[in-house]
C-alpha positions in Angstrom: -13.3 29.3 -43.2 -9.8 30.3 -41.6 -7.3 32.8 -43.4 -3.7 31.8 -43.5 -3.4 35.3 -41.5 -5.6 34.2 -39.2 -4.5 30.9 -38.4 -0.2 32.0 -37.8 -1.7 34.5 -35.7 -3.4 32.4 -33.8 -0.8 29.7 -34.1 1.7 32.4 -32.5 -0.7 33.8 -30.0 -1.3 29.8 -28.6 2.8 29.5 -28.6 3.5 32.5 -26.9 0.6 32.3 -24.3 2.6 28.8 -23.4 5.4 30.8 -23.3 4.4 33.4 -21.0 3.8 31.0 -18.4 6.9 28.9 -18.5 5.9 26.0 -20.1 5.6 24.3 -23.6 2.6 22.1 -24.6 5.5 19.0 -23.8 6.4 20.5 -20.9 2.9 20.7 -19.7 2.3 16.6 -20.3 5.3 16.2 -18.1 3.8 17.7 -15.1 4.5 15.7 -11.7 1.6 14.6 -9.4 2.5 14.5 -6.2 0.8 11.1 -4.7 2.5 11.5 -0.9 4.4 13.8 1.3 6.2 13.8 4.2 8.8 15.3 6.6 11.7 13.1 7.9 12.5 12.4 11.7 15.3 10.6 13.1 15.0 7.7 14.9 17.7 5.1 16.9 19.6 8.5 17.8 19.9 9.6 14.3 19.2 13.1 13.0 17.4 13.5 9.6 15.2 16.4 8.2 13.6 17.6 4.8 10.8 15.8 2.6 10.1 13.0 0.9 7.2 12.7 -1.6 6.1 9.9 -4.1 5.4 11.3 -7.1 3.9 10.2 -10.8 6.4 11.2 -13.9 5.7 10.2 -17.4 3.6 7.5 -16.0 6.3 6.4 -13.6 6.6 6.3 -9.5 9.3 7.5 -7.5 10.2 8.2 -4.2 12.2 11.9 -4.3 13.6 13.3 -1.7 13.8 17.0 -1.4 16.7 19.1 -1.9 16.2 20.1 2.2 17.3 16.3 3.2 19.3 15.3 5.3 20.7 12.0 7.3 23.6 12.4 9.8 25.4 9.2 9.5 24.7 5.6 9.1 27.0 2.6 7.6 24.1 1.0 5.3 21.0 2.9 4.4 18.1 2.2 2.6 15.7 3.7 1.5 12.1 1.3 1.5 8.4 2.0 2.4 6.8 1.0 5.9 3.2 0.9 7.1 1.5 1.6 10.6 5.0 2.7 12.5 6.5 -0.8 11.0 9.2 -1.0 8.2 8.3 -3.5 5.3 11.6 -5.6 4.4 9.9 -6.1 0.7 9.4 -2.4 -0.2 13.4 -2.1 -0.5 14.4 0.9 -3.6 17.5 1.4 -3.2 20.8 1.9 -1.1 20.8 5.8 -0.3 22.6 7.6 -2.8 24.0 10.5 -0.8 23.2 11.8 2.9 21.9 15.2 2.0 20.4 16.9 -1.1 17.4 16.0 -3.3 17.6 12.0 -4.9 15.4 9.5 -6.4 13.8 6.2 -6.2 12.3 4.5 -8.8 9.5 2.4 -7.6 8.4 -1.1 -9.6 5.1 -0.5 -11.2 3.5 -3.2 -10.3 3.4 -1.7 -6.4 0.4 -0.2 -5.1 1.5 3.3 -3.1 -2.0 3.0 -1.0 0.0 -0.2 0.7 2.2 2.1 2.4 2.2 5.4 4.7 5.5 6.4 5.5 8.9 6.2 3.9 11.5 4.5 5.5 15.4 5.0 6.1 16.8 1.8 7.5 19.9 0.7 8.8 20.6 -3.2 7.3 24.0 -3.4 9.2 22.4 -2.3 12.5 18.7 -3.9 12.0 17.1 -0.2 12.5 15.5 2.6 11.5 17.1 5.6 10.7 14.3 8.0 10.1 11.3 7.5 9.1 8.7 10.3 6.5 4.8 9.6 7.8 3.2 10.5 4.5 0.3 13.6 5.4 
């Protein structure tokens, strides 16, 4: 049978071993699982750089781009999937919140990730691609 001494101490030795390393037992459930990375390219004469993953949060996908992207220019981007060098009109996420700096995508659930290999930046307006992450 425990002692009450016995059990705080080992109730503050468990808490403090969590926080020696950074995290709390919430924080630890919350870890991300990265699914997919890649490094942008330009492409159509653009110049883009930095990565892109898909990643699993609290049971949700998302498409983040790191805080190392960037995107030169372009009057309508997008940000979708594509597969085998070809973008896929129906994996749209979103317009491109910003042309540099980390962002994210939230990605329906009901999508399976293994359907795609590279994430896309497309062009609407102009019908092309921007640049384009082939997933490692």
């Amino acid at each position: 049978m425990i002692d009450r001494r016995r059990f705080v101490f080992s109730a503050t030795a468990s808490a403090l071993g969590f926080l020696a390393i950074g995290k709390t037992p919430k924080a630890m459930a919350d870890d991300v699982e990265v699914r997919a990375k890649g490094m942008f390219t330009g492409r159509s004469g653009h110049v883009s750089s930095g990565a892109a993953r898909v990643i699993v949060e609290n049971d949700r996908i998302f498409v983040e781009l790191g805080d190392d992207f960037r995107l030169d220019s372009a009057p309508d981007p997008r940000v979708a999937f594509g597969r085998d060098g070809q973008y896929d009109r129906t994996s749209y996420l979103g317009a491109l919140q910003k042309l540099h700096g980390k962002q994210r995508y939230a990605v329906p659930v009901t999508w399976k990730i293994s359907n795609y290999d590279s994430v896309y930046l497309w062009c609407e307006l102009a019908n092309v691609p921007l640049a384009v992450a082939p997933f490692e």
